[in-house]
Each structure stands twice: as C-alpha cells, then as structure tokens.
N, C-alpha and C positions, 0 to 999 in steps of 0.2 A: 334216480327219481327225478321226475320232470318240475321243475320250481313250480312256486304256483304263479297265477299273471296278477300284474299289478293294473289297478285300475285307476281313473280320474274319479273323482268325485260324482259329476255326473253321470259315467258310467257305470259306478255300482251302484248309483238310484236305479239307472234303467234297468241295469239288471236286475234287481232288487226288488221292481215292479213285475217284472217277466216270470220270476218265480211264482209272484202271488197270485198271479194272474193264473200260470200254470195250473195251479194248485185247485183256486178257483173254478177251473174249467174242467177237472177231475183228471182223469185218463190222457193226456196231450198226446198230440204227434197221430192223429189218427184222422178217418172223413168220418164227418158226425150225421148224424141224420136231423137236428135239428130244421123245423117248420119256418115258413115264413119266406115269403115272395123273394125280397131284396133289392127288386126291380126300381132306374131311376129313369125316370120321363124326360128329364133334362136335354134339351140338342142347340147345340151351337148354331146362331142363326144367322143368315146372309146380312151384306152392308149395314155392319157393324164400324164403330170406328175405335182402337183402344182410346181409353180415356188418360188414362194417365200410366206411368211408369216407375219400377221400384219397388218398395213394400207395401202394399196397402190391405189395412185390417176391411172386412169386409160390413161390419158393422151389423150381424145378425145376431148375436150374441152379447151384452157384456163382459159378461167374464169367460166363457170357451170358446171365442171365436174364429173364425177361419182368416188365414192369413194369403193373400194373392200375390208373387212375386213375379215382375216382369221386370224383364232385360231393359236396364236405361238404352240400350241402340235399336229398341224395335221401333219400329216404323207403323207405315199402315198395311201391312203383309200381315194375314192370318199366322197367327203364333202355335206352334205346337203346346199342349199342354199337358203336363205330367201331374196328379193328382198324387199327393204322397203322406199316407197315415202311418201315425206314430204308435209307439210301444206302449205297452200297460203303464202309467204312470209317469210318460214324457209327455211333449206338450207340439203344437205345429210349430212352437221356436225353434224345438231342437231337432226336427228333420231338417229344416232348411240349415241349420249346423253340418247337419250331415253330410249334405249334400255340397258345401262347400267352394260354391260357384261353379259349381260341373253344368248345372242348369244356363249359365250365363254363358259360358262356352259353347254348350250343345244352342243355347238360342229358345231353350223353352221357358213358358209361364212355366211357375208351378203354384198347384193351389195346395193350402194346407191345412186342412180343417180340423179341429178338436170334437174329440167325440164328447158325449155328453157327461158320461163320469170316465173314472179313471181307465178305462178302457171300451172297445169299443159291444154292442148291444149283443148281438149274436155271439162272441167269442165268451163272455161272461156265462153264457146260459141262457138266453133271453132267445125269442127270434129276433129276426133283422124290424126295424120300428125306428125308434128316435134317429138313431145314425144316419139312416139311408135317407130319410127326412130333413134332417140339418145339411146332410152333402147337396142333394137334389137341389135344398134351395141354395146351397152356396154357388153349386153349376150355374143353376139359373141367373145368379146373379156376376157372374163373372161371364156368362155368353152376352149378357146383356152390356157390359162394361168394354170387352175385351172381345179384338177380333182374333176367335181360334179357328184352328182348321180342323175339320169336323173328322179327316182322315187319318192325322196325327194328333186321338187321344188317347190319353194313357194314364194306368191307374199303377200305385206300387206303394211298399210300407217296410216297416222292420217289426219283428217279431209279432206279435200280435196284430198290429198293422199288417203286415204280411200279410200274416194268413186271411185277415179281412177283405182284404186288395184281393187277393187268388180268388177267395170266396164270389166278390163283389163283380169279377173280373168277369171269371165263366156266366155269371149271370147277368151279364153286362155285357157280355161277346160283342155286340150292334153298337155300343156306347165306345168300348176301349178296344181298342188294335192291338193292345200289349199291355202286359203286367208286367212287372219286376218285385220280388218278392226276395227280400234279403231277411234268412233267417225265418222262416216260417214254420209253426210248429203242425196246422192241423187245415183242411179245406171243411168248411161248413155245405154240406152239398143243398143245391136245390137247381132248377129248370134251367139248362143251357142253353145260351142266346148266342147265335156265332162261333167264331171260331179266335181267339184272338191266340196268339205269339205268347209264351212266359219264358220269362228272365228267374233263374232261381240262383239264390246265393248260399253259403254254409259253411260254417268256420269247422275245419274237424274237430277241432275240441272245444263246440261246443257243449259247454257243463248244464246249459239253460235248457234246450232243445236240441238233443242228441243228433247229431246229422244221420244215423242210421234210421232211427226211429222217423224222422223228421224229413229233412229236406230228401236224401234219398227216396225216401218214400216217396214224397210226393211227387215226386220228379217220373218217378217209376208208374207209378197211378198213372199220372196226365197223360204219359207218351203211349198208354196203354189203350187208355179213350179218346187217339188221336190227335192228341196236341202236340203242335212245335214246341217244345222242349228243350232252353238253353240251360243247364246245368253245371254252375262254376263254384269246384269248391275250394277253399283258399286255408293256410293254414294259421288258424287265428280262432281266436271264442266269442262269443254269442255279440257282436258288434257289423260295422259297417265297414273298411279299411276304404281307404280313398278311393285307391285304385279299382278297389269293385265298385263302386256308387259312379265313379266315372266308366267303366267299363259297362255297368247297366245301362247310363241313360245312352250313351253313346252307342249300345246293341236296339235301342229304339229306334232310331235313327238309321241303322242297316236297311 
C-alpha cells in the first residue's frame, strides 16, 4: 500500500480550499459552458519608464490586493511579465512562494492579484465580472508604472488559478503569448482570441484533481482545437514541485 503524503501546513490549507472549491463548482475536470465575455482591454504602452523595483502592493484594494514583483537588476528594458493566480483559498503571497525566485532568474515582473473572494468569479459559478475587472485594472496600472514588453505576456495559476489562467488565456490569445497552468481542473469556455502556447502541469496522484479526469483532458481538448500543447507530468500530488514552476517559466521563455 502506497503511505499516504505528508503535507506543510499551508499545503493542506490549499488543498483543503481546492476541495471546497471542487465541490463548489459541482462536476470538476470538465469544459463548462458557462456565459460571460472574460475579455481584458488592458495593453502595455510605449515609453514607459519602471518606476521602482521589488515588491510593491498595487494599492487598488485594501484588503485583496494585487501584489507586483520585479527583479532588483531590471533596468529600463521592457520586462517580461508573467501574471500568476492562486488556488481557492491561498492568497498572491503564496504564489510568489511558489514560484520561488524562478521569476528573478528567468528576469520576469510577476504580477499577482487576489480575486475577490476566496476563489476566483467564473470558477465558483458565477460569469467572468468582478475578477476580469480587478485584473484589467491591476494590468493597467502596472503598464502604466512598469516598462513590459507587449510580446512577452503571460498569464498562469495553480489549481483553480489554473484553470482561470487557461480560461482567461484562450480568451486573451491577443493579450498573452502563453499560459502555464499547473494542476488545472476544468477550461470555462467562451470566444477565442489568438492563439497562445500552454504550459500544463499534473501530479499523477493527484487526490484533488485527478490527472485523468483533469490535466489529461485538457491537454487532450486544446491540442485537439489546435493548440501548442506542453504537457509535463511529474510524480507528486495536487501541488507545484520547484522543478516544474522553474521548468514552466523557463518553457516561456523558449
């Protein structure tokens, strides 16, 4: 018999939100038909200069706000930006956890915005509304602060995150170049903009979101309606392992 895994604290909060969230969302691991545009107007704009560098809260929020991380060694060269949403019940601290200085290495901002309750609007049930609205203006206010390069942006999340990144992604095609989606349970469909690149990740045993049900699937779908389709699965459960969070951003960057 296989032990069961031991987890950190934080870890079995997230997981422990991924369930509820699951559950919340009825039927997981499937393309939903759920309504609602999703579309962000947001575009990075010429002579710009960054303003400052490190962590800086974006101040649209109180209490859920979006967090903007750039490299202390960037210069005045437009920055790659990777956009990175979190799990049912984590927070934009603990992506940038995730993510682990992989961003500082590969040279990208990342921005990291908090949806507005504990998960994000479309995934709960809802159409797409509040979320794409807090992101839109957080874009805005990060093209406006921070010189990105319009060529290298990119969208990507974990679990729920995920699949909202996929979701947000294909109807963003014009916006993001590439997703990366670690652990994704379900694509919300609506109007295809572009064509962008996805990065998909999947623990086999995952317990949360089944890699058959799940990440196969979707992987399966996308390359079906002609998307590039990286598909890496790793043997581990419903989490991020270093190595793939550095192996995603750094398949951006390809």
């Amino acid at each position: 018999m296989k032990p069961s895994p031991t987890f950190s604290r934080r870890e079995f909060c997230a997981i422990a939100g991924s369930v509820v969230a699951s559950l919340a969302a009825g039927n997981a691991c499937r393309l939903t038909e759920r309504s609602g545009p999703g579309r962000l107007n947001a575009r990075a704009a010429n002579n710009v200069k960054t303003s400052a560098t490190g962590q800086i809260k974006l101040g649209l929020d109180h209490d859920r706000d979006a967090i903007l991380q750039i490299p202390n060694t960037a210069g005045q060269s437009a920055l790659p930006l990777f956009v990175m949403l979190h799990g049912a019940g984590q927070s934009a601290e603990d992506m940038l956890d995730y993510l682990e200085g992989t961003h500082v290495e590969t040279g990208f901002a990342v921005l990291a915005p908090n949806s507005r309750t504990r998960t994000w609007d479309a995934i709960g049930g809802d159409a797409f509304g509040v979320d794409v609205e807090f992101l839109n203006r957080a874009l805005k206010r990060v093209f406006e602060t921070t010189a990105i390069d319009p060529a290298r942006i990119s969208i990507g999340g974990f679990s729920d995150g995920a699949s909202y990144a996929i979701s947000l992604g294909l109807i963003n095609g014009d916006l993001f170049h590439s997703v990366v989606a670690f652990s994704p349970g379900f694509v919300v469909s609506g109007a295809a903009y572009g064509e962008p690149r996805i990065f998909i990740s999947h623990g086999t045993h995952d317990h949360i979101l089944p890699i058959d049900r799940c990440g196969r699937r979707i992987a399966v779908s996308l390359t079906a309606r002609g998307y590039d389709v990286t598909f890496r699965e790793f043997d581990g459960n419903h989490e991020i392992p270093v190595d793939v969070a550095q192996e995603g951003l750094r398949w951006v960057t390809d």
